[in-house]
N, C-alpha and C positions, 0 to 999 in steps of 0.2 A: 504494500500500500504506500501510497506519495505521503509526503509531510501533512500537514492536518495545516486549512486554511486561517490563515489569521486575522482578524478585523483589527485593524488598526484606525486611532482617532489620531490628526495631525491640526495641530493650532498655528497657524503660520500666518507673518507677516502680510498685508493687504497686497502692499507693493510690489510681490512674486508669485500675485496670483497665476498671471498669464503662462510662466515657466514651469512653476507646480501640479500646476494644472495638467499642462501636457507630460509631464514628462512621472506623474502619478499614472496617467493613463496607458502608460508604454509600461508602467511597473505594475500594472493590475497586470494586465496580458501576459506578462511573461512570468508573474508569480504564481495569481490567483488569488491573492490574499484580496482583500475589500478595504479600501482605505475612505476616512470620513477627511473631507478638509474643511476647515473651520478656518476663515480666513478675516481679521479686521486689524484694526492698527494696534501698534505695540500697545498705547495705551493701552486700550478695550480691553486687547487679550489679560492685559498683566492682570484688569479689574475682575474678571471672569476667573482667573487661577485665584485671585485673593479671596473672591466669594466661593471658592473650593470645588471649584469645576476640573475636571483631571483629565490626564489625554496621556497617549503614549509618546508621541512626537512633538517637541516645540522649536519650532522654525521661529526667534525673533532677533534682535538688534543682539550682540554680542554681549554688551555691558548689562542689560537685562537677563543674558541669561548666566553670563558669570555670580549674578547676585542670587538669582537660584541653585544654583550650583553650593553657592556658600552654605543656602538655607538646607542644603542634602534633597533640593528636590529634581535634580537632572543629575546626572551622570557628566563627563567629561564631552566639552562640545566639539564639533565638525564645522571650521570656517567655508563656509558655501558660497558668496559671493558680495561684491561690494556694489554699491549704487550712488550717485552724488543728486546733491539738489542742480537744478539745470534752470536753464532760462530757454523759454519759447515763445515762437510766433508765429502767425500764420505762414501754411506753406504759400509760396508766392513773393509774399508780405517783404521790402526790405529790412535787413536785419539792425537793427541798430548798434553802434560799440559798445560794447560790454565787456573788451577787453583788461580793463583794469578799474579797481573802487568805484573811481570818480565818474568816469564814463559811464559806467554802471546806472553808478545814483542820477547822472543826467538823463541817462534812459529812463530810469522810472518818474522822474517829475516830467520829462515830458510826453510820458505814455496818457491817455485819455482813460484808460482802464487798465487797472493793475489785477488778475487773478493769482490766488495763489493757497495753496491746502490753508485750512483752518486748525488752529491751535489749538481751537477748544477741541477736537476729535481726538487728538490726541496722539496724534501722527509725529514719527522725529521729525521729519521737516517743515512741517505745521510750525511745529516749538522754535524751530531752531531761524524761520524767519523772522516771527514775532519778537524774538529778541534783535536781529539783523536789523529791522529795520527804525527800532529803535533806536542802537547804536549808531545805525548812521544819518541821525537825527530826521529820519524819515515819516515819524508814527501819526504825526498831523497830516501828511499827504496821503500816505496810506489808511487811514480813515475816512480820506473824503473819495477817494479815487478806487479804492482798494474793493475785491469781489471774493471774500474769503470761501473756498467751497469744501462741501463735505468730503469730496476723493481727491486725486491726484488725475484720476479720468475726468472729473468735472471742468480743475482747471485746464488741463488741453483741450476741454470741449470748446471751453467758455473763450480760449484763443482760435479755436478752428472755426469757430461759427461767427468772429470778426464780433465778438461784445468786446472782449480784452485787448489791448495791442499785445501786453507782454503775461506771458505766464510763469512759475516758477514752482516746482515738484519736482519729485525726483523723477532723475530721467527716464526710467525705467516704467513710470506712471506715463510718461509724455509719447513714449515709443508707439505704445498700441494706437494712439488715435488718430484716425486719419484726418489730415489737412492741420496738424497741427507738427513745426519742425523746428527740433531741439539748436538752439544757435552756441552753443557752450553750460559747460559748468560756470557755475559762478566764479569770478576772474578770483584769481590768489592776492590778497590772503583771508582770501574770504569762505573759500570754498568749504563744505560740509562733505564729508560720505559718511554713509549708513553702510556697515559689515556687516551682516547676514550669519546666523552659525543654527545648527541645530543638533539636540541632544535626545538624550532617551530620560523619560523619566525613570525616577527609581522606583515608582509604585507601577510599575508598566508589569502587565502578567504577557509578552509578548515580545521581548526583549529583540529577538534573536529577527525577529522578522522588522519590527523597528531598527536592528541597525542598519537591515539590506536595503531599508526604503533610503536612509539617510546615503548609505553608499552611491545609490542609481543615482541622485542628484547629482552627486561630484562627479561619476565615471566620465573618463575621458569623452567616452563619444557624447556627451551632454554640455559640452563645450558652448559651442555652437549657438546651441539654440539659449542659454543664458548671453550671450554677446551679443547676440540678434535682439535681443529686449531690453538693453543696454545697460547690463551690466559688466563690471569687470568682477576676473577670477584671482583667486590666489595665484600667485606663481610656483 
């Protein structure tokens, strides 16, 4: 008789929905195992584990899950991939300089509409603008001009469909949607990335088929199709 099929439950980051996605569905076929994906922003998830929700697999930001790791509630993590906050515009659209701070900040005061993920969701790059734009004494502009949205789909929507001139999520969020095209990472030294890792919980009754899920992720030939949705790999 073959191994006995495993259900597995995976809590993963919003932002690698589109790669998880596929590339769980090449690991059911060639397992058999039945995998659940559960997928929202770091935040959410972390709210869902604190109100004592459990899963076998958690895919999230790295520093979130070294702190469960401390707590004994994962195992040793697997770095799977990195993503930065990006700057977009419509496809077509001239791009404006964004090559360094200043440039930058003059793109956004003279953008007519600024989208960009929401904070309150609870998204790293939500957070990590809200403070951005702060710091670059921007937060008065960005409250009269600013279209803060619930995904990182929403703000490439809100640039593809010509509400926003400029949009800002991670690039990985901006890749899926069509008519909207990633102009750079945010110029240095400004830049953000988000590293991606996933572990095995230790209350997991299914250990051994959670690690082969976490393995197909990284395997070689899965390359590819994480670079194609724009992110980058460990070396």
């Amino acid at each position: 008789m073959g191994k006995p099929v495993a259900k597995l439950k995976v809590m993963c980051a919003r932002s690698m929905h589109q790669v998880v996605g596929a590339l769980t569905a090449a690991f059911r076929r060639d397992t058999g195992h039945d995998v659940e994906l559960n997928f929202g922003t770091v935040g959410a998830l972390q709210k869902r584990l604190d109100a004592g929700e459990t899963a076998d697999i958690l895919i999230l930001g790295a520093p979130a899950l070294d702190k469960l790791a401390k707590a004994g509630i994962v195992g040793p993590a697997t770095a799977i991939a990195t993503t930065s906050v990006g700057i977009a515009v419509r496809e077509g659209a001239s791009a404006p300089d964004v090559s360094t701070p200043e440039a930058f900040r003059q793109a956004l005061i003279a953008a007519r509409k600024v989208a960009f993920s929401d904070s309150a969701v609870g998204g790293s790059a939500g957070i990590y603008l809200a403070k951005l734009f702060v710091e670059m004494g921007l937060a008065d502009a960005i409250a009269r001009k600013g279209m803060p949205q619930q995904s990182g789909g929403e703000v490439a929507t809100r640039v593809a469909n010509g509400e926003a001139d400029i949009g800002m999520t991670l690039i990985a969020e901006i890749v899926p949607i069509p008519g909207a095209r990633v102009i750079g990472p945010l110029p240095a030294p400004l830049g953000n990335d988000t590293t991606y890792a996933g572990a095995v919980t230790t209350g997991s009754g299914v250990k051994e088929a959670a690690q082969a899920f976490i393995r197909a992720l990284v395997q070689p030939s899965a390359r590819g199709t994480w670079q194609a949705a724009g992110f980058k790999l460990p070396v």
